[in-house]
Gaussian input, Z-matrix of N, CA and C with variables (Angstrom, degrees):
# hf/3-21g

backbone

0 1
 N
 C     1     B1
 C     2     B2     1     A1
 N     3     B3     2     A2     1     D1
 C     4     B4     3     A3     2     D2
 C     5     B5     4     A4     3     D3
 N     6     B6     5     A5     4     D4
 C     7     B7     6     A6     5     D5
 C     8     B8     7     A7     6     D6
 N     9     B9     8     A8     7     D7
 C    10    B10     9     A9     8     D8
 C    11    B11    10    A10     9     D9
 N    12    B12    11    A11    10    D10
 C    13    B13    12    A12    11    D11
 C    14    B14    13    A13    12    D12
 N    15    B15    14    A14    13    D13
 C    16    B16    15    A15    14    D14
 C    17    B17    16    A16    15    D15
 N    18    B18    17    A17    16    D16
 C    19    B19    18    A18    17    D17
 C    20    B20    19    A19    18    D18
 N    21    B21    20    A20    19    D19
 C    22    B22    21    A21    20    D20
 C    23    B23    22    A22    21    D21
 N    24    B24    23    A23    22    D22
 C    25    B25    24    A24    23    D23
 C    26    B26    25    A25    24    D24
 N    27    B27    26    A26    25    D25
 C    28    B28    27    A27    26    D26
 C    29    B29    28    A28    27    D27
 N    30    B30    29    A29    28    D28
 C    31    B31    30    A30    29    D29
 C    32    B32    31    A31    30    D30
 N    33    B33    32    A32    31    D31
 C    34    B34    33    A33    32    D32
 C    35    B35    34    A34    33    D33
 N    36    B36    35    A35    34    D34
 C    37    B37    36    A36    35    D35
 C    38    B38    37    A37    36    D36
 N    39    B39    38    A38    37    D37
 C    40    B40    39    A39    38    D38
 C    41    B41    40    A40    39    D39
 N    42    B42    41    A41    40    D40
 C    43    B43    42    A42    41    D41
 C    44    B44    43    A43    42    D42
 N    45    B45    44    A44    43    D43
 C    46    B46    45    A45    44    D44
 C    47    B47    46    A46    45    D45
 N    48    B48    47    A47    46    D46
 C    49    B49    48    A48    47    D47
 C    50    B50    49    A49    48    D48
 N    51    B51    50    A50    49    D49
 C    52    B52    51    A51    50    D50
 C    53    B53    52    A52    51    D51
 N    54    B54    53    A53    52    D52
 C    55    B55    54    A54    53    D53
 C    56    B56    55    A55    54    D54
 N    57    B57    56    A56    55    D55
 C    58    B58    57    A57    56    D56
 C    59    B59    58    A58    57    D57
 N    60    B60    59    A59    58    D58
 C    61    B61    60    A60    59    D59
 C    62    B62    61    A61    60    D60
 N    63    B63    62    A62    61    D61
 C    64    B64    63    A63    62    D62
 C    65    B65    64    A64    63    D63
 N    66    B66    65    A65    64    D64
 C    67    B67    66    A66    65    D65
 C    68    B68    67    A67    66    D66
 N    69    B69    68    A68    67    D67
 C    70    B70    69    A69    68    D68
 C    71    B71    70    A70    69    D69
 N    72    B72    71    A71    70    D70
 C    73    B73    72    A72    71    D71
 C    74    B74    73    A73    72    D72
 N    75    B75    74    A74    73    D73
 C    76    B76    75    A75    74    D74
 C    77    B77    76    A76    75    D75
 N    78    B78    77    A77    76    D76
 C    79    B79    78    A78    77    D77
 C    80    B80    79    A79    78    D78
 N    81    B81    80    A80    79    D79
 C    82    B82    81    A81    80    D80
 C    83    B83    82    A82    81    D81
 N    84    B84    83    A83    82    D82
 C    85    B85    84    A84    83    D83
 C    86    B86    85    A85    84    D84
 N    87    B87    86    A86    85    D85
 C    88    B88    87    A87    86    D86
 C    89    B89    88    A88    87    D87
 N    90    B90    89    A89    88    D88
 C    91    B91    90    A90    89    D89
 C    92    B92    91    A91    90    D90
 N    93    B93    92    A92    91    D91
 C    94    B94    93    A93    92    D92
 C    95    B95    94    A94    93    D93
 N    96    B96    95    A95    94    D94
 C    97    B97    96    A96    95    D95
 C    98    B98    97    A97    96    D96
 N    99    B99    98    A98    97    D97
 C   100   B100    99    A99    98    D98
 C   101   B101   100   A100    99    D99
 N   102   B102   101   A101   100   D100
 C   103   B103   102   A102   101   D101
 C   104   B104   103   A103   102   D102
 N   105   B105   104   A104   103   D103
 C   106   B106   105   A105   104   D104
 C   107   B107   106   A106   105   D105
 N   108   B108   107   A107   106   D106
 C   109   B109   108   A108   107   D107
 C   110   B110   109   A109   108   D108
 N   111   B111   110   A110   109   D109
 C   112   B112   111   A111   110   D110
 C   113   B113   112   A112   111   D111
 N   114   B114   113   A113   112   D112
 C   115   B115   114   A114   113   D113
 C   116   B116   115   A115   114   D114
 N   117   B117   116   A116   115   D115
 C   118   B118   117   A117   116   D116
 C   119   B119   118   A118   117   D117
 N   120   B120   119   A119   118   D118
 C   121   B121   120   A120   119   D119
 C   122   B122   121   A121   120   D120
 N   123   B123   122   A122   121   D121
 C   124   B124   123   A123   122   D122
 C   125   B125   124   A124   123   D123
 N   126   B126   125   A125   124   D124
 C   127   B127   126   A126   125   D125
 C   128   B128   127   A127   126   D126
 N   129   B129   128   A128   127   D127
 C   130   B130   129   A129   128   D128
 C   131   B131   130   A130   129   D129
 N   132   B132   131   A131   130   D130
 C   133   B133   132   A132   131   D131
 C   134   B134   133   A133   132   D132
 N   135   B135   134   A134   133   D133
 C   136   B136   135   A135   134   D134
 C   137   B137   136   A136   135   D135
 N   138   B138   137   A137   136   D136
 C   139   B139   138   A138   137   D137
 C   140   B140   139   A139   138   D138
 N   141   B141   140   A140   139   D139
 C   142   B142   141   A141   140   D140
 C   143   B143   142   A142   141   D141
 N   144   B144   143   A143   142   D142
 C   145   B145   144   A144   143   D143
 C   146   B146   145   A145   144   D144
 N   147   B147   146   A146   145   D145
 C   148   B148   147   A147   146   D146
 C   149   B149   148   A148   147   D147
 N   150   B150   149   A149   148   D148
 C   151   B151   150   A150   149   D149
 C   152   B152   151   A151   150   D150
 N   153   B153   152   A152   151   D151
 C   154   B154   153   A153   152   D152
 C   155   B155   154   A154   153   D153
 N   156   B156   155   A155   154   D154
 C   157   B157   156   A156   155   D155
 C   158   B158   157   A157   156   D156
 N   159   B159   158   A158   157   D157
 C   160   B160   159   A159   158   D158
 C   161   B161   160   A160   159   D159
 N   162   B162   161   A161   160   D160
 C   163   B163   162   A162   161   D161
 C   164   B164   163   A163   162   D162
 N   165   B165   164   A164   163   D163
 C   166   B166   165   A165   164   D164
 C   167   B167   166   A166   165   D165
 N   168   B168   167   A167   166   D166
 C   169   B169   168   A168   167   D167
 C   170   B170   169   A169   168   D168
 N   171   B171   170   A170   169   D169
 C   172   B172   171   A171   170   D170
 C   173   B173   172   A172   171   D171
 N   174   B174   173   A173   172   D172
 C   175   B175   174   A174   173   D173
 C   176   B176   175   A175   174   D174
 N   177   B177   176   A176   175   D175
 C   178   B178   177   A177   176   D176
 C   179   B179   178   A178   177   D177
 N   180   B180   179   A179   178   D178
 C   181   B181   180   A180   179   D179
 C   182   B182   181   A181   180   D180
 N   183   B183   182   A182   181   D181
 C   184   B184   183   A183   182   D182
 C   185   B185   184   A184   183   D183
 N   186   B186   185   A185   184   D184
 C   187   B187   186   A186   185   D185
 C   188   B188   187   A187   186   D186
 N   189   B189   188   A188   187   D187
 C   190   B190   189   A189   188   D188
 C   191   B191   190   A190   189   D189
 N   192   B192   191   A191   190   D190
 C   193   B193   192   A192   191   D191
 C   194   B194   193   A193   192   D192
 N   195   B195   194   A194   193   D193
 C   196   B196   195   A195   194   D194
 C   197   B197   196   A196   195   D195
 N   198   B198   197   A197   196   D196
 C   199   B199   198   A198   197   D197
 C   200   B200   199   A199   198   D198
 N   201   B201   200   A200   199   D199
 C   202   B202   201   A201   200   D200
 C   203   B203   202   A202   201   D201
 N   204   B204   203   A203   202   D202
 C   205   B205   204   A204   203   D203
 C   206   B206   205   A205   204   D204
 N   207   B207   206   A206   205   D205
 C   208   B208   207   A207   206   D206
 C   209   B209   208   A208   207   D207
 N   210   B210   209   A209   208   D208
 C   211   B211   210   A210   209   D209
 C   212   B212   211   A211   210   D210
 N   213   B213   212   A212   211   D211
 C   214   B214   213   A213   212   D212
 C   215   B215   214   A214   213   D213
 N   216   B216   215   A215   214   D214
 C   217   B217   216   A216   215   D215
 C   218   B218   217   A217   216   D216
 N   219   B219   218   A218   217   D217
 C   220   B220   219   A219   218   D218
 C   221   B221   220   A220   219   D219
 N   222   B222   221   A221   220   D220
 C   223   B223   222   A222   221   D221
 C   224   B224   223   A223   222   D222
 N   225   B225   224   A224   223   D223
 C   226   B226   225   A225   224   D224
 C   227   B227   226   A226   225   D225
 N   228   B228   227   A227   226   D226
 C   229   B229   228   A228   227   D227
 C   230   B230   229   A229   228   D228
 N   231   B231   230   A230   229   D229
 C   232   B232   231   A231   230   D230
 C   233   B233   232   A232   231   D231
 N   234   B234   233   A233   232   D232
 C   235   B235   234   A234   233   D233
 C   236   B236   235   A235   234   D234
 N   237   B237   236   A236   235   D235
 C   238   B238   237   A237   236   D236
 C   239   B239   238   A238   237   D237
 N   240   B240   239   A239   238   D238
 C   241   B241   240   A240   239   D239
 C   242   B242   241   A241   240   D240
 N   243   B243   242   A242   241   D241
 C   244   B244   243   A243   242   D242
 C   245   B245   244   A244   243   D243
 N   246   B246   245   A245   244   D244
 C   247   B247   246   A246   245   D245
 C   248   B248   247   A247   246   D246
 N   249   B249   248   A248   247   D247
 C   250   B250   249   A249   248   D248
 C   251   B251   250   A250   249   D249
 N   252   B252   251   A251   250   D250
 C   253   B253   252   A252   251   D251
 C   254   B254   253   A253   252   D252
 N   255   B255   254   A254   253   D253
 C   256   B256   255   A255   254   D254
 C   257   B257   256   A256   255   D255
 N   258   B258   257   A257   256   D256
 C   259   B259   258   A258   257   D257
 C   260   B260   259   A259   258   D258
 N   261   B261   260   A260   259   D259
 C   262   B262   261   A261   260   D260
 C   263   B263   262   A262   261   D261
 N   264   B264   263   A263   262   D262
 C   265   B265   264   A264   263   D263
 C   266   B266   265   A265   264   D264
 N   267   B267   266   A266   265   D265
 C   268   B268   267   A267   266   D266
 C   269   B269   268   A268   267   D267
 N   270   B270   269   A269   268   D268
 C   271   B271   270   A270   269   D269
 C   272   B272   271   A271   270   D270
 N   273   B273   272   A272   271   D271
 C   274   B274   273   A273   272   D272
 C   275   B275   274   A274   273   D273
 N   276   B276   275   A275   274   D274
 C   277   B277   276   A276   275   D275
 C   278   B278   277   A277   276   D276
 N   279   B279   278   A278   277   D277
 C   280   B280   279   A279   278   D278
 C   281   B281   280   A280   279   D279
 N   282   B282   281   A281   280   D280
 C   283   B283   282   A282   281   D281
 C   284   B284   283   A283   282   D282
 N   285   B285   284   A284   283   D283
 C   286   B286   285   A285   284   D284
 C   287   B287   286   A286   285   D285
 N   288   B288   287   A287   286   D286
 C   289   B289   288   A288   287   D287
 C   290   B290   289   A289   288   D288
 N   291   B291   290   A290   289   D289
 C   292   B292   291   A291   290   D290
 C   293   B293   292   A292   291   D291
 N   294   B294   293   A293   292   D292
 C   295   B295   294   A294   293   D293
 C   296   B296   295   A295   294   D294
 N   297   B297   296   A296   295   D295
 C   298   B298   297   A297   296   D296
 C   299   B299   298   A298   297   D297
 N   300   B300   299   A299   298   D298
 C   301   B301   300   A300   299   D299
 C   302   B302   301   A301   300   D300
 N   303   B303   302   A302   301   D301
 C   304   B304   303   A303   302   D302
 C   305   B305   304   A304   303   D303
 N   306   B306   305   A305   304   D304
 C   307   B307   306   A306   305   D305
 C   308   B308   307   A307   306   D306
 N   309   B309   308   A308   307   D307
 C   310   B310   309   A309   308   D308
 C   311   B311   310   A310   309   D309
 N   312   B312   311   A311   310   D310
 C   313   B313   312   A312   311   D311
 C   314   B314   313   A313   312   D312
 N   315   B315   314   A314   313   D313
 C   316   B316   315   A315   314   D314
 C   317   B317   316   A316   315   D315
 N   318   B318   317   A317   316   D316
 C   319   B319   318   A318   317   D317
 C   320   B320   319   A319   318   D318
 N   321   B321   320   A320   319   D319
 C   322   B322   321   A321   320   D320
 C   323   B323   322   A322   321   D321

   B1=1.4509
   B2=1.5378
   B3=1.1783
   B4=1.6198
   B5=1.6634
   B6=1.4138
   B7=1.3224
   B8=1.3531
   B9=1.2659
   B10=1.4409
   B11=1.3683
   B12=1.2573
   B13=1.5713
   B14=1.5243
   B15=1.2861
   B16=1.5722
   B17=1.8104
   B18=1.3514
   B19=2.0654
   B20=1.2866
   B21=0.9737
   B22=1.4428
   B23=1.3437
   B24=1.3064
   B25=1.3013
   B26=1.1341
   B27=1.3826
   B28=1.5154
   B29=1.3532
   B30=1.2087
   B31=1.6972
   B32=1.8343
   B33=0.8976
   B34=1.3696
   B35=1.3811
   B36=1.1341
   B37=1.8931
   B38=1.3019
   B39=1.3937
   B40=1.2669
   B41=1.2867
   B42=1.6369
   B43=1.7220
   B44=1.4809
   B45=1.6152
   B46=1.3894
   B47=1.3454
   B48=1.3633
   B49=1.6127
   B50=1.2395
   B51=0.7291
   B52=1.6509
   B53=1.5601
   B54=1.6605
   B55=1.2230
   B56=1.8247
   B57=1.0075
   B58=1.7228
   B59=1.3569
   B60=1.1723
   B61=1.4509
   B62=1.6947
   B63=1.5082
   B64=1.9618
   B65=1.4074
   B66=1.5615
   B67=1.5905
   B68=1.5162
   B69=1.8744
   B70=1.6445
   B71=1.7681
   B72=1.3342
   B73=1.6223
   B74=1.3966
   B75=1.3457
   B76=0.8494
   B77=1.5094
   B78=1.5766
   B79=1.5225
   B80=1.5843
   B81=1.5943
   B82=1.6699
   B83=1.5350
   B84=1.2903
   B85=1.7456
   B86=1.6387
   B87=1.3803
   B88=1.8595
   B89=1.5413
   B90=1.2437
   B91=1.1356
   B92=1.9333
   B93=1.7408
   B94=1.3212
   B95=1.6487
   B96=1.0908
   B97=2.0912
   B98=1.7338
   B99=1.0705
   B100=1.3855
   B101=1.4751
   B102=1.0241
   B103=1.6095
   B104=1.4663
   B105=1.7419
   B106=1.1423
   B107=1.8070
   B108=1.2602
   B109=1.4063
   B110=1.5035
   B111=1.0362
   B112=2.0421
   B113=1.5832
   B114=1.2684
   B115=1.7859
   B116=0.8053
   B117=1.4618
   B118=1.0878
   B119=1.5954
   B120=0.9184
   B121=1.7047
   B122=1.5707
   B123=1.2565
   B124=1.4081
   B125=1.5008
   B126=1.2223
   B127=0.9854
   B128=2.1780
   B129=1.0005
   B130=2.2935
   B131=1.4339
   B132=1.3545
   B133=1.6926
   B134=0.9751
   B135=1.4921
   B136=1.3666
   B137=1.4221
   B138=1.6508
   B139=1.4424
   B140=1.4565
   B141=1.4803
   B142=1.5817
   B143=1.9359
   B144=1.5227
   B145=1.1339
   B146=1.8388
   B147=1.1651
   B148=1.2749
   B149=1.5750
   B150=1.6246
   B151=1.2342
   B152=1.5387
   B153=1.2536
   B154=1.7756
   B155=2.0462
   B156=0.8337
   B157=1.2786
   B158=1.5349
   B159=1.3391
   B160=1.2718
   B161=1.4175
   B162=1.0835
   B163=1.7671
   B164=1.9812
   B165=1.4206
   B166=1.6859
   B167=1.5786
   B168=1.3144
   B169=1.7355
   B170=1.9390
   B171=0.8288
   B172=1.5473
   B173=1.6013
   B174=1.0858
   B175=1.2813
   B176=1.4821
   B177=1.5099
   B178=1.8670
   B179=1.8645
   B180=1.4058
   B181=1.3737
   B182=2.1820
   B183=0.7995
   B184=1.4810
   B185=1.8184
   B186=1.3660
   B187=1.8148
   B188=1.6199
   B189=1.2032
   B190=1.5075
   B191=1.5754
   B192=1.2397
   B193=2.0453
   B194=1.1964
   B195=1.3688
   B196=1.4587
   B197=1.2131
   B198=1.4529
   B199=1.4461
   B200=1.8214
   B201=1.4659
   B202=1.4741
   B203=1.1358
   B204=1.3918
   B205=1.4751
   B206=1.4228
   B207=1.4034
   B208=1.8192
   B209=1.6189
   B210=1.2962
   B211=1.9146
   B212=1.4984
   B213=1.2493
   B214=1.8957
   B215=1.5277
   B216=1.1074
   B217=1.8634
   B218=1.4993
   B219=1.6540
   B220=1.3523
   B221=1.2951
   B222=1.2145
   B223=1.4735
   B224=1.8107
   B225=1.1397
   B226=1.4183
   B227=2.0390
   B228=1.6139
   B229=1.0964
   B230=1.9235
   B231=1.0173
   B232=1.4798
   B233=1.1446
   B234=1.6208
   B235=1.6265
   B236=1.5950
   B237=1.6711
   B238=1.1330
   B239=1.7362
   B240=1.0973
   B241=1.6483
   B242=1.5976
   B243=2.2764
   B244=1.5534
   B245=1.3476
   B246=1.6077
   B247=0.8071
   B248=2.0766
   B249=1.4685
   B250=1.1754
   B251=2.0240
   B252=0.9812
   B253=1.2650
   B254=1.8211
   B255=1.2733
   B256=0.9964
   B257=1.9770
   B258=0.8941
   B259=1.1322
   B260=2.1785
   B261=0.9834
   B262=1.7973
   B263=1.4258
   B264=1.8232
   B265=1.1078
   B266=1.7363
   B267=1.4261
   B268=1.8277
   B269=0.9709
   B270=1.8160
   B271=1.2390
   B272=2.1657
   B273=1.3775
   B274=1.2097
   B275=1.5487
   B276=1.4031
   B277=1.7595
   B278=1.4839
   B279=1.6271
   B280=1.0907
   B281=1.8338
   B282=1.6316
   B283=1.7396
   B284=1.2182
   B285=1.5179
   B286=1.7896
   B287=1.6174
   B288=1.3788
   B289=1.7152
   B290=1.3942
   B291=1.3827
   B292=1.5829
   B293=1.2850
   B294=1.7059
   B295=2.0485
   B296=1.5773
   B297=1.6039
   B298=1.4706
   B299=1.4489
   B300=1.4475
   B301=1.3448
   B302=1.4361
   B303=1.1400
   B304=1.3868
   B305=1.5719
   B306=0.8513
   B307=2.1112
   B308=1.7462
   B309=0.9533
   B310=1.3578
   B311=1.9774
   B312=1.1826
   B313=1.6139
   B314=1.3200
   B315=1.5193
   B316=1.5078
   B317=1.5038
   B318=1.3793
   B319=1.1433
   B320=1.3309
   B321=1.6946
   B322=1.6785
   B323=1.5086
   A1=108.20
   A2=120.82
   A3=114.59
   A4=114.99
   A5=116.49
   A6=132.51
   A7=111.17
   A8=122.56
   A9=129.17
   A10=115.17
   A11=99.33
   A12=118.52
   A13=100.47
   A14=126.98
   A15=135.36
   A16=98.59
   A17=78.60
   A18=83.87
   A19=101.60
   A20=152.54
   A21=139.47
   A22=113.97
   A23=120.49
   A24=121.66
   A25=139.21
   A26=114.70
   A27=131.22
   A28=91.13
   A29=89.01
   A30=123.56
   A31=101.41
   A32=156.67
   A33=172.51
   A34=99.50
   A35=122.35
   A36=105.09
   A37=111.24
   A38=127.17
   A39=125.44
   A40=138.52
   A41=105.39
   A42=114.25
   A43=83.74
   A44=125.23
   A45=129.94
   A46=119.38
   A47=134.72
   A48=115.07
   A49=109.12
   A50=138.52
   A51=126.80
   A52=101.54
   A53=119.66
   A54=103.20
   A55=102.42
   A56=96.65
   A57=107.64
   A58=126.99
   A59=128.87
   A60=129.76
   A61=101.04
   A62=95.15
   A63=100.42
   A64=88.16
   A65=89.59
   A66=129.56
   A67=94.50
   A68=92.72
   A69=96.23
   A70=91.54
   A71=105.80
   A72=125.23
   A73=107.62
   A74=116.37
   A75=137.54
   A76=111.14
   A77=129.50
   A78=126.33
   A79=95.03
   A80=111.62
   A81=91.05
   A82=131.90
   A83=107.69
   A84=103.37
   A85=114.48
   A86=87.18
   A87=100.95
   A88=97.54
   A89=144.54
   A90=165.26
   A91=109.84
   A92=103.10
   A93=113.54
   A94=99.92
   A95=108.42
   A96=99.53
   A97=93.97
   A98=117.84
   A99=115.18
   A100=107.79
   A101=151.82
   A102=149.39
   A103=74.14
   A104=125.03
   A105=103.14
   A106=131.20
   A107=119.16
   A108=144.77
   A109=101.40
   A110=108.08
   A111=100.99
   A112=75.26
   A113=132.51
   A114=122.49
   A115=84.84
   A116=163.03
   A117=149.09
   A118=80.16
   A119=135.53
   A120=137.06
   A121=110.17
   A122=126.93
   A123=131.57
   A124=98.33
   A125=141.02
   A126=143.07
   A127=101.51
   A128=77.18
   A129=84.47
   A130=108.54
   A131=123.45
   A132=120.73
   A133=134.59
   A134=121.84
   A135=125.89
   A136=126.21
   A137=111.03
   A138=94.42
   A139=105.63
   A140=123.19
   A141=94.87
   A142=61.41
   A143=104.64
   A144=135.70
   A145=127.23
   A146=109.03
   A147=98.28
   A148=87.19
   A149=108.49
   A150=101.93
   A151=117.78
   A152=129.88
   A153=116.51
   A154=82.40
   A155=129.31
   A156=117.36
   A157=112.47
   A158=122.90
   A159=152.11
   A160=103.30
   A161=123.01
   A162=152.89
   A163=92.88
   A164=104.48
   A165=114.96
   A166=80.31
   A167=105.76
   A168=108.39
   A169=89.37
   A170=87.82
   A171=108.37
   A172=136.42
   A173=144.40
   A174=130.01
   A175=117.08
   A176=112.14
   A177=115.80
   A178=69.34
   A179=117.93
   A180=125.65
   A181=106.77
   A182=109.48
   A183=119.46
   A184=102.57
   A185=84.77
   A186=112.12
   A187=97.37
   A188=127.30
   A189=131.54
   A190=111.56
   A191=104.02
   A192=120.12
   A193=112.64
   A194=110.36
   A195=114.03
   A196=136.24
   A197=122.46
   A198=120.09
   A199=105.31
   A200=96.75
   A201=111.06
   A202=127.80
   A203=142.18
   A204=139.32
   A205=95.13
   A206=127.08
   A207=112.92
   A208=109.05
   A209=86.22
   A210=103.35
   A211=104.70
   A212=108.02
   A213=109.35
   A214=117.29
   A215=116.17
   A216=121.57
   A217=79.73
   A218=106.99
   A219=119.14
   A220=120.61
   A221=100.04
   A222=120.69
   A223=111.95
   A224=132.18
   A225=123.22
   A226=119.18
   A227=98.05
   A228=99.46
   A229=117.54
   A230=99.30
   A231=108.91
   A232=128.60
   A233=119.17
   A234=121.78
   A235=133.75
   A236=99.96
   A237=144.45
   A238=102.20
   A239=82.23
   A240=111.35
   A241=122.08
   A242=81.96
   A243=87.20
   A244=106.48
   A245=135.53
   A246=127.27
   A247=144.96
   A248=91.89
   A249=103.70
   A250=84.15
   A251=134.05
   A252=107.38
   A253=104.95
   A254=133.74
   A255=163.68
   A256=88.68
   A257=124.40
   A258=140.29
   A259=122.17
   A260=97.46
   A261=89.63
   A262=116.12
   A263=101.38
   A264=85.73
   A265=112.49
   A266=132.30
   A267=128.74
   A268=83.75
   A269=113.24
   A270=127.78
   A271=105.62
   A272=101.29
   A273=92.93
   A274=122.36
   A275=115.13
   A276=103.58
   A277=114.26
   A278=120.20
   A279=111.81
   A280=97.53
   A281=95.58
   A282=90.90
   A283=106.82
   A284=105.29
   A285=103.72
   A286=102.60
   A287=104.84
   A288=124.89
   A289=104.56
   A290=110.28
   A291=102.96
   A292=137.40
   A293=86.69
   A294=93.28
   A295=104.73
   A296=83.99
   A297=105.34
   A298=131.46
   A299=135.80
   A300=120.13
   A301=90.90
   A302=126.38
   A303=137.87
   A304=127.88
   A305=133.33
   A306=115.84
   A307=90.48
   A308=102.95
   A309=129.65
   A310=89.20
   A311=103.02
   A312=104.11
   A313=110.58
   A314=123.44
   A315=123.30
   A316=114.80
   A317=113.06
   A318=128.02
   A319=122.61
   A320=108.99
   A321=93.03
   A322=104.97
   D1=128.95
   D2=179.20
   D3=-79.49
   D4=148.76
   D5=179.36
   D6=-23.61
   D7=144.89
   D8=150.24
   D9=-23.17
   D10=-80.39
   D11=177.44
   D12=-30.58
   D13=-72.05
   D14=-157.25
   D15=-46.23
   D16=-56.40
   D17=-177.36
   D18=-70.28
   D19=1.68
   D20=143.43
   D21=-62.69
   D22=-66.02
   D23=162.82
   D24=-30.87
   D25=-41.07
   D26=172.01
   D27=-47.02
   D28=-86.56
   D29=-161.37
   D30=-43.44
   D31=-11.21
   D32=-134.82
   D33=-145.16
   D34=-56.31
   D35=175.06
   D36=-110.79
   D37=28.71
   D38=125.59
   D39=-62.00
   D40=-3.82
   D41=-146.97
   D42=-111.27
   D43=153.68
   D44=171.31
   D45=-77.15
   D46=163.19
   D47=-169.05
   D48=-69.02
   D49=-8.92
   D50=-155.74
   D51=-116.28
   D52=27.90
   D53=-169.91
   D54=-97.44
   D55=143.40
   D56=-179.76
   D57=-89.11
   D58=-51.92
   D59=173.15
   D60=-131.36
   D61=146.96
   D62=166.09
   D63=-147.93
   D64=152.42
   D65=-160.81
   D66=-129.50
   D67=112.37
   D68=-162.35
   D69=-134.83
   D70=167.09
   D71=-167.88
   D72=-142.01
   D73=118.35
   D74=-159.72
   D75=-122.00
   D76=102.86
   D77=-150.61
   D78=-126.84
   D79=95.27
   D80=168.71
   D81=-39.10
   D82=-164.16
   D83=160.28
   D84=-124.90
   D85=7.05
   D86=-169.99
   D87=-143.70
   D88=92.23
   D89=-176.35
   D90=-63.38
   D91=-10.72
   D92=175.15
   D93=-86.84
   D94=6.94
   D95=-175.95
   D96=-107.77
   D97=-7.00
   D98=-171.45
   D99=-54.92
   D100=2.10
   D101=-148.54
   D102=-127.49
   D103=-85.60
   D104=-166.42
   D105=-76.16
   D106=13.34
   D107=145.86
   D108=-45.64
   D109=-32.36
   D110=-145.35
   D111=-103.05
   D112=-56.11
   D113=-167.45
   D114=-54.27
   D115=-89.51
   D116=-53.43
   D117=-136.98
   D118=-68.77
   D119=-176.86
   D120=-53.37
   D121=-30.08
   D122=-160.30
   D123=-41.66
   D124=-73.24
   D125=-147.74
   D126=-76.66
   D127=0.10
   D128=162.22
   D129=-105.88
   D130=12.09
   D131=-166.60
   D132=26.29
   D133=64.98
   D134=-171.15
   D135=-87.64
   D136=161.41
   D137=-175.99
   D138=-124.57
   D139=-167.48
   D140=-174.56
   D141=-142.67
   D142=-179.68
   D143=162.78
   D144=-82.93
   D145=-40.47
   D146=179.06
   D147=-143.07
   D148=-106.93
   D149=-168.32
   D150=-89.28
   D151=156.08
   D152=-150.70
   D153=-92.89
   D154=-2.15
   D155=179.80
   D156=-95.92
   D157=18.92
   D158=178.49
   D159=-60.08
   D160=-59.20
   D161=169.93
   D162=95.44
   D163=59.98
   D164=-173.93
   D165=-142.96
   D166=129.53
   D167=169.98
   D168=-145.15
   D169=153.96
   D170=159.67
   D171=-127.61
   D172=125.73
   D173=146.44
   D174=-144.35
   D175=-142.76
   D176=-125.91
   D177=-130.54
   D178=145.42
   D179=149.20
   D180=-126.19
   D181=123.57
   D182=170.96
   D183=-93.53
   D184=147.33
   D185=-164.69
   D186=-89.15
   D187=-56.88
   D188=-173.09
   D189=-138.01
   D190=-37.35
   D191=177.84
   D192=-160.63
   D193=176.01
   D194=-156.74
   D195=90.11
   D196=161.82
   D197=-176.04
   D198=-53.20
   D199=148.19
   D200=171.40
   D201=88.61
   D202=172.02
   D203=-131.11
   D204=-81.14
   D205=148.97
   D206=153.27
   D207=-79.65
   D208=143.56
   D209=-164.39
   D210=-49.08
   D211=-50.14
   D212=165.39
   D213=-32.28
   D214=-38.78
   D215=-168.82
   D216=-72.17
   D217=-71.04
   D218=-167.20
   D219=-9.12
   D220=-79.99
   D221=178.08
   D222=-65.17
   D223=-46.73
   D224=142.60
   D225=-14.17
   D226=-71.40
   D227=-168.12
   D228=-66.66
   D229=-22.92
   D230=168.50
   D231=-85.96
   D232=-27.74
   D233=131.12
   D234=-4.49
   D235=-74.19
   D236=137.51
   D237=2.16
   D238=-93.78
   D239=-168.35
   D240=-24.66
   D241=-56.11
   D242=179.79
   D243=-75.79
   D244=-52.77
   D245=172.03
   D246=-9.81
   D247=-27.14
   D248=-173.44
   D249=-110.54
   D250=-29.16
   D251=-173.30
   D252=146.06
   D253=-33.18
   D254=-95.81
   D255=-111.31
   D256=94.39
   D257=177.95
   D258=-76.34
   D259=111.31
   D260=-164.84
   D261=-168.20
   D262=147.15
   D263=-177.48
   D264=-109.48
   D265=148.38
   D266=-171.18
   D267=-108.73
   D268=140.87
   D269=170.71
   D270=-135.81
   D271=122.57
   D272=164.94
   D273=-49.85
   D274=125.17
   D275=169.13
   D276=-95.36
   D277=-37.87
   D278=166.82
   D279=-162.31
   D280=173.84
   D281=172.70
   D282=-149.74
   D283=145.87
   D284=-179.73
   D285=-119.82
   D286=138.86
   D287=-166.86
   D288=-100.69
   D289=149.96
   D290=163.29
   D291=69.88
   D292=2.94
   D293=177.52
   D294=-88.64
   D295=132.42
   D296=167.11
   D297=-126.73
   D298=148.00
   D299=-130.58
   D300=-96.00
   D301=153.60
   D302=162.15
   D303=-70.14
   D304=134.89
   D305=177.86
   D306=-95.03
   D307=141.27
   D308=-150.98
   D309=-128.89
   D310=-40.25
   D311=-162.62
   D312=-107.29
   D313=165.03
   D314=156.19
   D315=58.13
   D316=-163.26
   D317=168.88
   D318=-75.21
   D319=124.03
   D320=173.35
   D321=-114.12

C-alpha cells in the first residue's frame, strides 16, 4: 500500500486548482492504532462515525481558506502517521470547488 503522504499526493493533484475544501476518510488496516491515529490527527479535527476505536476517522482539508486543516498540516500530519508505522488507507469522500467567503459583516 503506498505512504500516507503518497495518497495525499495523489489525491491532491487529482483535484482542479480552484478546489477549496475536501472531505477525506481515512480507514486504518489495524483498528488497534486508532488511539495513536487519534493523537496524531487531533490537530486535523477529526470525526469518527460511531465508536473512535473503529480505526475510520474522517476530516476536512482546506486548499487556501475555509473550514478545515491547511493541506500543509495535512500532509505534515500524515507524514506523521507513516513515520510512526501507521498503516492506512485515504479516500476522497467528496470536494467542493470555488467557494468563496461571503462578508457577512460591516461595510463592504
Amino acid at each position: 500500500m503506498p505512504s500516507l503522504v503518497e495518497q495525499w499526493d495523489a489525491i491532491v493533484a487529482a483535484q482542479p486548482s480552484d478546489w477549496s475544501t475536501l472531505f477525506l476518510e481515512l480507514r486504518l488496516r489495524d483498528a488497534v492504532q486508532s488511539e495513536e491515529c487519534a493523537l496524531v490527527m487531533s490537530p486535523l479535527n477529526p470525526w469518527h462515525e460511531e465508536d473512535w476505536r473503529s480505526g475510520v476517522f474522517h476530516f476536512r482539508a482546506a486548499h487556501t481558506y475555509g473550514y478545515g486543516a491547511a493541506a500543509q498540516l495535512v500532509r505534515k500530519r500524515l507524514g506523521t502517521l507513516d513515520g510512526v508505522g501507521v498503516v492506512a488507507a485515504l479516500r476522497l469522500e467528496r470536494r467542493l470547488s470555488d467557494v468563496r467567503p461571503v462578508a457577512t459583516q460591516g461595510v463592504t
